[in-house]
C-alpha positions as CSV (number, residue, x, y, z in Angstrom):
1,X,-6.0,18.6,-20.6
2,X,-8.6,20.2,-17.9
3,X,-7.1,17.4,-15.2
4,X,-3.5,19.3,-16.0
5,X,-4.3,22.6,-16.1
6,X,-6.4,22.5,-12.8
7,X,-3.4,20.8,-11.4
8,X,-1.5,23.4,-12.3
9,X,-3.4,26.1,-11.5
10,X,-4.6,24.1,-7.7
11,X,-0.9,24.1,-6.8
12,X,0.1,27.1,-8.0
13,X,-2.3,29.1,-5.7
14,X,-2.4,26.3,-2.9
15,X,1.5,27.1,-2.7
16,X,0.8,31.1,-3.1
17,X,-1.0,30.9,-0.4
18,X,0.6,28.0,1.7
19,X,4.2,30.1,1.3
20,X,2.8,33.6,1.8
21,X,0.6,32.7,4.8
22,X,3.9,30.8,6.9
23,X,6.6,33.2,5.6
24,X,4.8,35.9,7.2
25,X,4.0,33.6,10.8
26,X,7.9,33.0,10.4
27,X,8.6,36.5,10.3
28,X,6.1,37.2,12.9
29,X,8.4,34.6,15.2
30,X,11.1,37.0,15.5
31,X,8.5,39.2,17.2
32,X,7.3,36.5,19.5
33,X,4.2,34.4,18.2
34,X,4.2,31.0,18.3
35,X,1.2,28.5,17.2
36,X,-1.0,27.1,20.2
37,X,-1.2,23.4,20.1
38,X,-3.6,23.5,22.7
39,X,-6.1,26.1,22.8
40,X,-7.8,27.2,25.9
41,X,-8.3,30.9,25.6
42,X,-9.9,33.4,22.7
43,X,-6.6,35.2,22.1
44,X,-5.1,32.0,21.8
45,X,-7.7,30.8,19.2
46,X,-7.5,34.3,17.0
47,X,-3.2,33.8,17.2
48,X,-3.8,30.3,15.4
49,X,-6.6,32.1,12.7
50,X,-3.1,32.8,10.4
51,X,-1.6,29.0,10.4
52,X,-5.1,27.6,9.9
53,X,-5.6,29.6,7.2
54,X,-2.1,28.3,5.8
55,X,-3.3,25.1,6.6
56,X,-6.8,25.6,4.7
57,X,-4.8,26.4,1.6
58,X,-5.5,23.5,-0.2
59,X,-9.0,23.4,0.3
60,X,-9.3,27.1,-0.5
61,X,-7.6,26.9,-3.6
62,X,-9.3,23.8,-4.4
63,X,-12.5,25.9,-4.4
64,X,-10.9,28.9,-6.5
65,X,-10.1,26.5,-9.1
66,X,-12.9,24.3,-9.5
67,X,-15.2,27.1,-9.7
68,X,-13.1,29.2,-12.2
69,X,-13.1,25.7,-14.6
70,X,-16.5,25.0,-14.1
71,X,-15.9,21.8,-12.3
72,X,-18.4,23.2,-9.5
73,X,-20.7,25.7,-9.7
74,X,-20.8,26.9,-6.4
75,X,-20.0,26.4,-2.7
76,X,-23.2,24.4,-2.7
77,X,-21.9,22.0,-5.1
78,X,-18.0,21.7,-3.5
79,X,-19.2,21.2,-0.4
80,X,-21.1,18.2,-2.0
81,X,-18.1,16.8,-3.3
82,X,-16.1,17.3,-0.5
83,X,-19.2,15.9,2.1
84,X,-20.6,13.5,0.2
85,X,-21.9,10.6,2.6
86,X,-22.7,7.9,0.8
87,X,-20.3,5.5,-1.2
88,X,-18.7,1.8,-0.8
89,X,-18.2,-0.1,2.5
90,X,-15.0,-1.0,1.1
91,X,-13.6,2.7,1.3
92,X,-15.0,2.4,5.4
93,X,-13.3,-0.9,6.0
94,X,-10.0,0.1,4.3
95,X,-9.7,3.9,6.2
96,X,-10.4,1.8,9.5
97,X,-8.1,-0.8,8.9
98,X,-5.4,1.4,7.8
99,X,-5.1,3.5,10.6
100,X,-5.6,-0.2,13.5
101,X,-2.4,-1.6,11.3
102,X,-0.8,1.2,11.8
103,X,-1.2,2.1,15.6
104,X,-1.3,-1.4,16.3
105,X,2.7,-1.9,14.4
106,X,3.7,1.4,15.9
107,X,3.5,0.3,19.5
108,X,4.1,-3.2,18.9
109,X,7.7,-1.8,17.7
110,X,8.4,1.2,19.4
111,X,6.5,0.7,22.4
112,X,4.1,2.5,24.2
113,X,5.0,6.4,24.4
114,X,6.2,8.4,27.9
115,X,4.4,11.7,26.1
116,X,0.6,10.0,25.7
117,X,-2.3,11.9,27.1
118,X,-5.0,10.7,28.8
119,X,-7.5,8.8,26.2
120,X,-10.5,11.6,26.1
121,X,-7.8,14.5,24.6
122,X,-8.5,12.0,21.0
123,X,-11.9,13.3,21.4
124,X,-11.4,17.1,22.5
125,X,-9.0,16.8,19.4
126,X,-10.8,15.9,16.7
127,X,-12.1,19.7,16.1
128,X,-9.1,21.4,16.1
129,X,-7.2,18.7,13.8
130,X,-10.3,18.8,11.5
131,X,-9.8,22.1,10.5
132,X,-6.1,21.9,11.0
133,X,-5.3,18.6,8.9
134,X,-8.3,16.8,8.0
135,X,-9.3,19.5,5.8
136,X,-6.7,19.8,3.4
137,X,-8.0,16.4,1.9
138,X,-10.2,18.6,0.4
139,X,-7.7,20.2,-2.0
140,X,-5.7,17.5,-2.4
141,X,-8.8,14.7,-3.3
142,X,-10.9,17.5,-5.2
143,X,-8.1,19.1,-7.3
144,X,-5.1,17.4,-7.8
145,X,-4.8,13.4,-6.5
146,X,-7.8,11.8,-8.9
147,X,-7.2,13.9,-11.8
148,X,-3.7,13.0,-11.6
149,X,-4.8,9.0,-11.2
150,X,-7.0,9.1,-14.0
151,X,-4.1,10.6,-16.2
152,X,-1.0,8.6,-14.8
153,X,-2.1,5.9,-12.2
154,X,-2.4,5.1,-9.0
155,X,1.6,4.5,-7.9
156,X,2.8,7.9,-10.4
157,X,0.1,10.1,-9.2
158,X,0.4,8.9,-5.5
159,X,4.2,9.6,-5.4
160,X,3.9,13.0,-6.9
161,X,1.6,14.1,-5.0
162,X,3.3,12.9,-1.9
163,X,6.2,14.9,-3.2
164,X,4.3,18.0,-3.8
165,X,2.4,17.7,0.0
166,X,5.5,17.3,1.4
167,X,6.8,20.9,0.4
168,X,3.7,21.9,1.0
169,X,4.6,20.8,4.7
170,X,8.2,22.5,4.5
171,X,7.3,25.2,6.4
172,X,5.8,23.5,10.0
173,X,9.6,23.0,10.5
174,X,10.6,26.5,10.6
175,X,7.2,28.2,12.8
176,X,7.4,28.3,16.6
177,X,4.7,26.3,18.5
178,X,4.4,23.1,16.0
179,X,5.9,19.9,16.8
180,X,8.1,19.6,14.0
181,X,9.8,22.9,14.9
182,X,10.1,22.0,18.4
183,X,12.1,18.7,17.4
184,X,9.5,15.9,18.2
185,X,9.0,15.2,14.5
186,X,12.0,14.0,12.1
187,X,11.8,15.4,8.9
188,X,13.1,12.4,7.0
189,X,10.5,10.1,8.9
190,X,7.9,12.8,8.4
191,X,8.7,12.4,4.6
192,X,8.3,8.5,5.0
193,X,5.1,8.8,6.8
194,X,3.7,11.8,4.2
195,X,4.6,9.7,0.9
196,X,2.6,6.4,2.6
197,X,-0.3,8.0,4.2
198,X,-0.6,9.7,0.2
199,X,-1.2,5.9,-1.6
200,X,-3.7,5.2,1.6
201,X,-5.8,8.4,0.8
202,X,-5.2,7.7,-3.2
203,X,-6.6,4.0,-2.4
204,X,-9.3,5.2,-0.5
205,X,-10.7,7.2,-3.0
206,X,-10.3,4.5,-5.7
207,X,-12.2,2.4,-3.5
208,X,-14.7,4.2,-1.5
209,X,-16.7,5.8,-4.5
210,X,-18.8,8.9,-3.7
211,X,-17.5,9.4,-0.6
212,X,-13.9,9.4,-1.2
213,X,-13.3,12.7,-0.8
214,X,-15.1,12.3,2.9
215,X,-13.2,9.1,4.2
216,X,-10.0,10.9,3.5
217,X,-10.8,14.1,5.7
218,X,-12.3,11.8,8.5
219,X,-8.9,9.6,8.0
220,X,-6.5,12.4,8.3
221,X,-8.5,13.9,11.3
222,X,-8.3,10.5,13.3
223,X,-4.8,9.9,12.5
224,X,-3.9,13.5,13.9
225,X,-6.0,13.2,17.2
226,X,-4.8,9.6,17.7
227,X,-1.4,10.3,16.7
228,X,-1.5,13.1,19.1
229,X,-3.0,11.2,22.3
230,X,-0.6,8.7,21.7
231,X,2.3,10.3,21.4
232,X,3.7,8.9,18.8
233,X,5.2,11.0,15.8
234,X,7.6,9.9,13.4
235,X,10.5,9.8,15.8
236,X,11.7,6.1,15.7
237,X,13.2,4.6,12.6
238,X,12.1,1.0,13.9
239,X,8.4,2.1,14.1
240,X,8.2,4.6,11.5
241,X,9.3,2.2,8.4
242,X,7.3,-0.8,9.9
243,X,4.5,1.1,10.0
244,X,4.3,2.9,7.2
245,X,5.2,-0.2,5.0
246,X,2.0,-1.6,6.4
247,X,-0.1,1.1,5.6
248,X,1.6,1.0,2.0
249,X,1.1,-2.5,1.3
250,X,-2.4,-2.3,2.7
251,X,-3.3,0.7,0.3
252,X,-1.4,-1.4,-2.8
253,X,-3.6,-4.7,-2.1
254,X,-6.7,-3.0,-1.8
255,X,-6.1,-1.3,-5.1
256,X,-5.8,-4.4,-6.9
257,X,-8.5,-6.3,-5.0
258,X,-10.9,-3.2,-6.1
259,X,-9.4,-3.7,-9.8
260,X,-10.0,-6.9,-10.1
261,X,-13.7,-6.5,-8.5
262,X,-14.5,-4.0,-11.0
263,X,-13.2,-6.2,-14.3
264,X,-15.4,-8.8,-12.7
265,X,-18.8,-7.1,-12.8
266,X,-17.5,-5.8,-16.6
267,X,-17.4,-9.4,-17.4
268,X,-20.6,-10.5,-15.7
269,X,-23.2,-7.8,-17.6
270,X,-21.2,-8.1,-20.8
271,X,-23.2,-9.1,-23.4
């Protein structure tokens, strides 16, 4: 019953948080504010303090609930969890070739992009979608996705949660200044791409052991810088299912490959 009720209680405040944070930047677009996607000024970095906060929601509330059920006992110990270094090649291997299948099937069906930036904006990136993507797989791998595994499985607890971080996303579709306000991102590709890229992180953390939690930040991160540099959002039906039934399949194999690894070693120091 724990795993439930910090469920619960992690989406409750992720989404009392999430909702209040964007409704106010929504109102606050009447008045004229819109998000920065590219920061190159100080007032332009505190204007974007708001959204990364909504953004941080999940990782914030992760914290306010593990603490308050004694699953951590401090900041010490969450950022531990969520930083943890160590764990299985396999969880390396699998967040690498995830994200080369699906670049690689992307362009190979949609072709290159005419809105790609020149290659060393991935690297000026990676900061700024850290803290504004990447960390949210702290809340969701901390709080909700595992305890929901262990309870229901890998496929039930992947597509709920995929469901719940898509409405957790409603909102970038009605604030100034994001791409999916401005049009470049379709919301019913968007929710194709969120429900895959949910069994990738759920089979990275089945696979990568200590470091799940990690591999899923660094994952999200890359995808958002690369995605970015590339140009390419969800904005072709050709390349959006072809690439995301890669990543799905990939996530599903390595699940059951990792399954059948782990009933192997039971077998071998059986008694």
């Amino acid at each position: 019953m724990t795993d439930a009720r910090i469920a619960r209680q992690f989406v409750t405040l992720t989404f009392l948080i999430a909702y209040g944070l964007s409704g106010g930047l929504i109102v606050a677009a009447r008045f004229g504010y819109e998000v920065n996607n590219v920061v190159t000024t100080v007032p332009e970095l505190l204007a974007n303090v708001p959204f990364a906060l909504y953004i941080l929601s999940p990782a914030i509330a992760s914290y306010v609930v593990l603490r308050a059920n004694r699953r951590v006992s401090g900041l010490r110990e969450w950022l531990w969890l969520v930083f943890a270094v160590r764990g299985r090649p396999a969880g390396f291997l699998l967040a690498l070739s995830a994200l080369a299948l699906y670049f690689a099937l992307h362009l190979l069906v949609s072709g290159p992009s005419a809105h790609a930036l020149p290659w060393f904006m991935f690297f000026l990136s990676l900061p700024g979608n850290l803290v504004i993507g990447g960390m949210e797989e702290a809340g969701w791998m901390t709080a909700l996705q595992p305890g929901l595994d262990r309870r229901w499985g890998f496929v039930p607890s992947s597509l709920v949660v995929g469901i719940v971080w898509l409405l957790w996303h409603v909102p970038l579709f009605f604030i100034p200044g994001t791409n999916h306000e401005s049009g470049q991102i379709d919301f019913w590709m968007f929710a194709v791409q969120v429900m895959a890229f949910r069994f990738l992180y759920g089979a990275i953390f089945r696979v990568a052991g200590t470091n799940g939690v990690l591999l899923c930040i660094l994952t999200h991160t890359v995808f958002n810088a690369a995605s970015f540099t590339l140009g390419i959002p969800p904005t072709t039906w050709a390349g959006t299912l072809a690439a995301n039934t890669g990543v799905v399949i990939l996530a599903l194999v390595s699940v059951m490959l990792s399954q059948r690894a782990q009933t192997a070693r039971r077998w071998r120091v059986a008694p």
